[in-house]
Structures are given as structure tokens and as C-alpha cells.
VMD Tcl script that draws the C-alpha trace (Angstrom):
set ca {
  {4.07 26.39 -13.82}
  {6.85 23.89 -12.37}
  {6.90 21.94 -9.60}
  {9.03 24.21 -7.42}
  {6.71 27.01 -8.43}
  {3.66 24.50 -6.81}
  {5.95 23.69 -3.72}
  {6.33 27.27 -3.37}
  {2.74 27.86 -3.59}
  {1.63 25.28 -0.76}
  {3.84 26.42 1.45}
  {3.00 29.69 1.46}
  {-1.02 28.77 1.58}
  {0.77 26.77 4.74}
  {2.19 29.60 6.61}
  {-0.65 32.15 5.77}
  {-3.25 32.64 8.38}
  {-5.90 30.46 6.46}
  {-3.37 26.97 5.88}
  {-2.58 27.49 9.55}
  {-6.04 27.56 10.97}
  {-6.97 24.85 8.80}
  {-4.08 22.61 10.02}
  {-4.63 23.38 13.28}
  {-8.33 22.45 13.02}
  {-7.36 19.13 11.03}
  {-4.58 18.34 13.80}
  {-7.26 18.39 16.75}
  {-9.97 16.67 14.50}
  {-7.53 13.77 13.66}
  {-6.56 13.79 17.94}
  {-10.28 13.39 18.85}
  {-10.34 10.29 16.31}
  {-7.96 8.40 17.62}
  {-9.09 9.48 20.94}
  {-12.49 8.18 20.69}
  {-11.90 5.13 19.08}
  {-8.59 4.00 19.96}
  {-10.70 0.72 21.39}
  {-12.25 0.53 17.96}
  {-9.19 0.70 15.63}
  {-6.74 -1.10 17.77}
  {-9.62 -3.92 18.31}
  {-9.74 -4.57 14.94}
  {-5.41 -4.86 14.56}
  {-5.57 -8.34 14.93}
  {-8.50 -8.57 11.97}
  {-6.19 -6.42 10.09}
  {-2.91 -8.82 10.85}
  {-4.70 -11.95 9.43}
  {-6.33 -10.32 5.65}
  {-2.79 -9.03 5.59}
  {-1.53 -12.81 5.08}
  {-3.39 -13.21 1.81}
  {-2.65 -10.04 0.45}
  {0.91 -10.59 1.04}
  {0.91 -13.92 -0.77}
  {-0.53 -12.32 -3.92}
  {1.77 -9.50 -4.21}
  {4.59 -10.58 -2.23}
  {4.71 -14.29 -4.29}
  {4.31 -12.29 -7.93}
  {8.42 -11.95 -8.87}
  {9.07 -15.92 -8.51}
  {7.88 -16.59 -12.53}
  {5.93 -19.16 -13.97}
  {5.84 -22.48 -13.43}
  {7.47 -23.55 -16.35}
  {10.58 -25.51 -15.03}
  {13.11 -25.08 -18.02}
  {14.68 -21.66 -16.72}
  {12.67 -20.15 -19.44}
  {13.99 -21.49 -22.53}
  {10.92 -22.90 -24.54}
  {10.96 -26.80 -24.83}
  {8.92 -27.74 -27.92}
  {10.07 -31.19 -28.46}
  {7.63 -32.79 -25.50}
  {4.14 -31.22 -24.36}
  {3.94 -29.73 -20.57}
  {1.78 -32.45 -18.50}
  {0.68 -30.24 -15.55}
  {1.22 -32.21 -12.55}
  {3.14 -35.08 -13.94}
  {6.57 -36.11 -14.43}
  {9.01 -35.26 -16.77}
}
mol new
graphics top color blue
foreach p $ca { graphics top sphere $p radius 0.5 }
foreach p [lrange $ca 0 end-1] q [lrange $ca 1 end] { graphics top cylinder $p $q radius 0.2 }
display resetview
């Protein structure tokens, strides 16, 4: 079985009388959510806003390399002090 074969398959489980009834049910279960604790989730937005900061500095911050300062070339001739100067 492909993947337009699948495709095919959900989206005619969508339009049958079942996958409509369920989506309709899912629609008004997900409207009563937000509904009922809109207070709730957009109280905790600005909670959300400041563990985003971390979590952008760890996987935002990855691409910039390694510390090394010799644009990558190994340097044998002198060990790295870490934290002095060169």
C-alpha cells in the first residue's frame, strides 16, 4: 500500500458518516476547552514566554561550533589553555 493509497483511505473514513460525526464531536470538544479555560491557558502565556528563553538558547545557540578559535584547523604545536591567552 502507498501513500496515496493511505491519503485516499483517510479521506474517505473523513467524508463517511462515521469520520464526520467524529470530527464534529472533536470540533465542539476542543471549543468547550478553550472555552472553559481560556483564563487558565492564556494565564499561564507569560510562564510559557520566559521557559521559552532557555530553550531557545540551547537549540537556537547549537550551529555556532566549538570553541576552538583556529577556524577549525587543528593546532598541535601549543596545548589549548581554556580561559587564557594565546
Amino acid at each position: 500500500m502507498n501513500t496515496q493509497d493511505r491519503l485516499q483511505g483517510i479521506g474517505a473514513w473523513a467524508r463517511s458518516r462515521t469520520g464526520l460525526v467524529t470530527i464534529a464531536l472533536l470540533a465542539i470538544v476542543g471549543f468547550f476547552l478553550v472555552v472553559e479555560h481560556y483564563a487558565h491557558i492564556f494565564g499561564l502565556l507569560p510562564f510559557a514566554l520566559l521557559l521559552l528563553c532557555p530553550l531557545m538558547m540551547l537549540f537556537m545557540h547549537g550551529g555556532h561550533g566549538s570553541h576552538d578559535h583556529n577556524n577549525g584547523q587543528p593546532n598541535n604545536d601549543k596545548p589549548h589553555v581554556h580561559g587564557g591567552e594565546e
